[in-house]
N, C-alpha and C positions, 0 to 999 in steps of 0.2 A: 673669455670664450673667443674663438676666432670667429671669425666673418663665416666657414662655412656653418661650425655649429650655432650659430646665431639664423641664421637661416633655419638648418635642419630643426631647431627649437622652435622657431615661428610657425612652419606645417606642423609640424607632432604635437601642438595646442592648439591649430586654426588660429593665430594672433596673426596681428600684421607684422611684415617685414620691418627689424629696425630702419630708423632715418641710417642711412650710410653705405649699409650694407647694398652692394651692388648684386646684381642678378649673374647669377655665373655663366659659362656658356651652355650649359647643359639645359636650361631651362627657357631655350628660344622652343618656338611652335614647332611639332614633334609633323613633319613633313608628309608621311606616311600618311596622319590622320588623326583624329581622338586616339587615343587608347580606350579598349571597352574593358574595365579593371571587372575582375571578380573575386567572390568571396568563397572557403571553402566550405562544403556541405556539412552539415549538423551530422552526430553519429547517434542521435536520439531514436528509437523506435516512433515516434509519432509525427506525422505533417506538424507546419507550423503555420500559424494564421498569425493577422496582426488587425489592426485596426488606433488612427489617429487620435486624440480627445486635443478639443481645446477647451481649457479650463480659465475660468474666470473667479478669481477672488478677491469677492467684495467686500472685503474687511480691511484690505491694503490699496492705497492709491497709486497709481500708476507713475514712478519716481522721473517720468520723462513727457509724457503726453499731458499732462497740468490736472486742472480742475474736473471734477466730472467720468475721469476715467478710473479703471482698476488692473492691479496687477492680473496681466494675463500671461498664460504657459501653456507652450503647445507639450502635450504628451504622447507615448505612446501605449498600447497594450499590445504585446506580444503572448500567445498561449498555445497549449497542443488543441490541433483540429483536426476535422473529420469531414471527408467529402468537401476535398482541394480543388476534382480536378477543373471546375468552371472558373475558378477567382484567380484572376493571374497574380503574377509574383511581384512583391512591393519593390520599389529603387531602396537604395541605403539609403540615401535621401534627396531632396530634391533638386532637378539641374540648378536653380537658381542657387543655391547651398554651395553647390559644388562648385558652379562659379565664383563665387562670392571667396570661399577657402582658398580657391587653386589662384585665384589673384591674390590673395591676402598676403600667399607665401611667397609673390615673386613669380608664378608660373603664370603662361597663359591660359587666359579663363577657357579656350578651347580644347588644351589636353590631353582631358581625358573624359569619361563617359563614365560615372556612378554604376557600381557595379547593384545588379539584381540581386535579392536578399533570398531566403530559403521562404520567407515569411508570405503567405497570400492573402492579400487583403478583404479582409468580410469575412472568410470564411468562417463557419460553424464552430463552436466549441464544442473538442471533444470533453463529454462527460463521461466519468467513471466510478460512478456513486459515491463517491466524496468530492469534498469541495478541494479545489489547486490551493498549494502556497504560493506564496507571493513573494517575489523581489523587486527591489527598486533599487534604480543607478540613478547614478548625480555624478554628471561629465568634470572633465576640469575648465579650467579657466579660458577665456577666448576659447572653446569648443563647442562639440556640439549632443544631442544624445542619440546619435546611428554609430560614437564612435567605438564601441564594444560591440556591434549587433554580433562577431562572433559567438564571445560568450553570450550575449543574451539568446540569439536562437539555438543554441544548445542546451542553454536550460530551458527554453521552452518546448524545446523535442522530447524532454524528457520529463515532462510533465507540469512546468511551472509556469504561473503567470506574471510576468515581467514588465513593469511597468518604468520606460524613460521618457526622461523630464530633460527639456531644453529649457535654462536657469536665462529667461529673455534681458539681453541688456549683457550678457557676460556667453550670448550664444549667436550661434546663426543658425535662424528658423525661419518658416514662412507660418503664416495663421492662413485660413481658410479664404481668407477675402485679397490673397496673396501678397498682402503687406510680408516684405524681407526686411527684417530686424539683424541687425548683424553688431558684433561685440564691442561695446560703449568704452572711452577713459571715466566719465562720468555722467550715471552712478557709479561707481567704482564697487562693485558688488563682495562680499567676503564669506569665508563658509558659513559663516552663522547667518547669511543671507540666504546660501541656499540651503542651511539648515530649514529658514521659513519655510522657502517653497516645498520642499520635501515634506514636510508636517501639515502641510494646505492638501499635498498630494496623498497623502496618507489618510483622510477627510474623505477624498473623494474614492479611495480603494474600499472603505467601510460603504461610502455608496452605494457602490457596485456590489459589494457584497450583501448588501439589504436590498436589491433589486433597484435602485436608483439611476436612473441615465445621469453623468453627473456635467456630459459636453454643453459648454455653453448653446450651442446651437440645436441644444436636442436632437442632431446626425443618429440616426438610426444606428444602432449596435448589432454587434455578430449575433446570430441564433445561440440562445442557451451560454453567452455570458454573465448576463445580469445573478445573481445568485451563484456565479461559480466558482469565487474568490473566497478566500480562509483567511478572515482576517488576524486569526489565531496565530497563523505561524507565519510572520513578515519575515524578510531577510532586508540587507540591505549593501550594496557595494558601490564603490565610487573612484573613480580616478582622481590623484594629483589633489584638484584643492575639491574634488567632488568626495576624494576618500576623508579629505579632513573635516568636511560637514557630514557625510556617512555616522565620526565620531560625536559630532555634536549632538546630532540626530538620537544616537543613542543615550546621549548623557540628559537627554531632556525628554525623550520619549518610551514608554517600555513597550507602546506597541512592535517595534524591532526587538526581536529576537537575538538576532546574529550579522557579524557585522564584517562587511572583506576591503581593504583596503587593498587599490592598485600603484602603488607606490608614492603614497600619501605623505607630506611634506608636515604635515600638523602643526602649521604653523597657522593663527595661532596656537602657542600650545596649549593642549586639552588637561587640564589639571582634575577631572573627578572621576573616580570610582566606577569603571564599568563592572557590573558582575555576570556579564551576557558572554558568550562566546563571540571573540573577535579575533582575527586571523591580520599577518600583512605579505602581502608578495610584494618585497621590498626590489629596489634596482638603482639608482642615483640617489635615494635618501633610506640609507642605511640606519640603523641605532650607531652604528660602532663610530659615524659620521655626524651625526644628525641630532645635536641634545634634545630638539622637539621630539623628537619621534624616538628616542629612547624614555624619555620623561612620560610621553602617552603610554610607553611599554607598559610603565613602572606603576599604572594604574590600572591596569588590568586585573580583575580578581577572580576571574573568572578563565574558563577553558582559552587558552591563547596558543598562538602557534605564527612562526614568521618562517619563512621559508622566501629564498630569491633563487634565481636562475642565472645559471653562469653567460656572462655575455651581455643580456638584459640591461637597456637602457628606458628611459623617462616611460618611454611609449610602447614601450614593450610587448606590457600586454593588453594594447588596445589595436584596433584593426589597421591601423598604419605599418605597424610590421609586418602585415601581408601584404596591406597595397602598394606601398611605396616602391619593393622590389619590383613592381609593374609599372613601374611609373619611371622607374630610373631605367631599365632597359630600355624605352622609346626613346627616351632624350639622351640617351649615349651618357647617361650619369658613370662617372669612376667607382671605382670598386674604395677605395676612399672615402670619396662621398658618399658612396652607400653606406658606409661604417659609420659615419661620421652621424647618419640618420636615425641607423637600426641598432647601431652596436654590434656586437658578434655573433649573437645568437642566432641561429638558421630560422627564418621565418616559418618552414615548415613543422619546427619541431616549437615554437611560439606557439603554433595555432594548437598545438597539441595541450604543452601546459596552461592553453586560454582556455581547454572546452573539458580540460581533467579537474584540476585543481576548485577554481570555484562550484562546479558541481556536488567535487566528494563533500565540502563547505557544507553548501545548503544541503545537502543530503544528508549529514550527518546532523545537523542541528535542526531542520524543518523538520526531517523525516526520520530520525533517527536510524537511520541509515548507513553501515559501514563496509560494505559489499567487498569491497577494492581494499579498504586500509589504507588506502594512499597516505592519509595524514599521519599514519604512526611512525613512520620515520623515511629514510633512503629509499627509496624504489627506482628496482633496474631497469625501470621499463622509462625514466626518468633521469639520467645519470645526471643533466644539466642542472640540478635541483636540490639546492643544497639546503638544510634546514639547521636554523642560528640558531641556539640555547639563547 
C-alpha cells in the first residue's frame, strides 16, 4: 500500500497512523476553523430517539483492569419515537472520541466538530401495538459504534430497534464516569471476541424485552421502552471484522435471524452451516478474491444474496464516505486523496445504497416484507449495484 492509502486505511478503521507514514500537507489545522461535519436525514416516516446503556458482564473479567473488575461495553439503543420536540438531538459521538480518531489518523484533534445525529436523546418510544424488531451492529477493528449511525437511524425511522456496541479495548468509547478507553495492541481482540460481547448483548435485549433496565447504573430509560423489543425477530450486521463475528454470532446463536455483512473479511474463516438468511455488500474482499469469504459463501444454506456497488471501497458503507468529503474540502485534500479514501463511488449516492439496501434486508426477513423488491435482482433506480451469482 502507499503511504497515502496507509493513512486513508488508518481513519476508515479509527487505528493509529502507521510508525513512518508522515502526515501529508493537507492535514495541517484547517485555519478557517473546526469543520462542523453533518450527517444526512433518515427517509423513515417516524422521529428517532436514542438513549446510551452501559453494560457490565459479570461472567467475564476485565482482560486489562486486573483482579476485581469485569468486562464492561458502552452500548446504544437507537428506536422510532414520539413527542421529539423537547429532547435535543444526540452528537455522533463524543468530542473526546472525535479527538481521540481525528489524532489517531494523523489529523488535528481540533478539525473538525462531530456532526449531530437524527436521533434525540430520552425521547419516548413510539408504540404501535406490536412490539419492534431488533438489530444489532458490531463495528470493525480499531473503530467505533456511531460509525454506521446512517444506516442505523434509517432503520430506526422506519420502525426498528437498533441496538450498537463499542467492542471496549478494539473501540474508542467514553463510559459514564468519562474514562476514554481507546483501541489496545494487547488484548488483541478477534471476532470470536466480539462474537462474546454481542451474545452478552443479546442477554441484555431479552432484558429489555421482559421489562428489565439491564444499565449498570440503573440510568433511567426512555418512556415506554422497557417491553417494546421482539426478541423474536433479531437481525444482525457488522462491518469488516464486526461482519465476521456478525457470522460467528450466527453460527453459535439462533436467536439472529438474519445476518448483513459490510464487507466482511471472514477471516478467520467460518467453516459451519448457516441455514438463516445472510446477505454481503461486498467492496475490497470480494469471493472472486478472497477464499475466506468465498468459503463462508459456500456455507450458506439458506436464502443468501451478495451484491457490491461499483467504486465501493473498505469504508464504503459506513459514515466515512459522507464525512470525509467534508473533511477533505477544509484541509484543501486532492481529488486523489480523496479517491484514495473513498474510492469512486459518489458519496451521495453511498448514503443512498447505506439507507436502501440493509432495510429491504431486515424487511424482508424480520418482517417479511418485500414492498420495493430491491433484492431480486438489478434495479434502475440503483445502476451502481451490481449483484454476484
Amino acid at each position: 500500500m502507499t503511504r497515502r492509502r496507509l493513512l486513508g486505511a488508518a481513519l476508515a478503521v479509527g487505528a493509529a497512523v502507521p510508525m513512518g507514514v508522515a502526515r501529508p500537507a493537507w492535514a495541517a489545522s484547517n485555519a478557517a476553523g473546526p469543520v462542523q461535519l453533518t450527517l444526512p436525514v433518515p427517509t423513515g416516516p417516524y422521529p428517532v430517539g436514542t438513549v446510551p446503556l452501559h453494560l457490565v458482564d459479570t461472567s467475564r473479567p476485565d482482560p486489562v483492569a486486573g483482579p476485581g473488575h469485569h468486562r464492561e461495553l458502552m452500548a446504544a439503543v437507537w428506536y422510532p419515537a414520539r413527542g421529539v420536540e423537547r429532547y435535543p438531538l444526540a452528537r455522533w459521538t463524543s468530542p473526546a472520541v472525535v479527538r481521540a480518531l481525528l489524532t489517531s489518523a494523523g489529523f488535528p484533534a481540533d478539525v473538525a466538530v462531530a456532526p449531530l445525529t437524527a436521533g434525540h436523546e430520552g425521547a419516548p418510544v413510539l408504540r404501535t401495538g406490536r412490539r419492534l424488531p431488533v438489530v444489532v451492529f458490531s463495528h470493525g477493528a480499531h473503530d467505533h459504534r456511531a460509525d454506521t449511525t446512517i444506516v442505523v437511524q434509517e432503520l430506526a425511522g422506519h420502525g426498528y430497534v437498533v441496538v450498537t456496541v463499542d467492542h471496549t479495548y478494539d473501540a474508542f468509547s467514553v463510559f459514564p464516569d468519562g474514562r476514554l478507553t481507546v483501541p489496545l495492541d494487547v488484548p488483541a481482540l478477534t471476532p470470536r471476541d466480539f462474537a462474546t460481547d454481542i451474545r452478552f448483548v443479546l442477554d441484555r435485549v431479552e432484558d429489555l424485552a421482559s421489562g428489565r433496565n439491564p444499565d449498570a447504573g440503573h440510568r433511567p430509560l426512555p418512556a415506554g421502552l422497557l417491553g417494546a423489543l421482539d426478541p423474536q425477530r433479531i437481525g444482525m450486521y457488522g462491518w469488516s471484522k464486526g461482519a465476521t463475528a456478525t457470522a460467528f454470532v450466527m453460527s453459535e446463536d439462533r436467536r439472529v435471524r438474519a445476518g448483513l455483512s459490510f464487507d466482511g473479511p471472514m477471516q478467520p474463516t467460518v467453516t459451519t452451516d448457516l441455514d438463516r438468511p445472510f446477505m454481503l455488500m461486498t467492496a475490497e474482499f470480494p469471493r472472486a478474491t478472497q477464499p475466506s469469504v468465498a468459503e463462508f459463501w459456500s456455507h450458506l444454506r439458506g436464502w443468501r444474496l451478495n451484491v457490491q456497488a461499483e467504486g465501493a471501497v473498505h469504508s464504503s458503507y459506513c459514515d466515512v464516505q459522507f464525512l470525509i468529503p467534508q473533511l477533505a474540502q477544509a484541509v484543501g485534500m486532492s481529488a486523489a486523496d480523496l479517491q484514495s479514501w473513498i474510492g469512486t463511488l459518489d458519496p451521495a449516492r453511498a448514503v443512498r445504497i447505506q439507507q436502501a439496501y440493509p432495510l429491504a434486508f431486515f424487511d424482508l426477513h424480520l418482517r417479511d416484507r418485500d414492498q420495493r423488491h430491491l433484492l431480486d435482482g438489478p434495479c434502475p433506480a440503483f445502476p451502481e449495484v451490481t449483484f454476484i451469482s
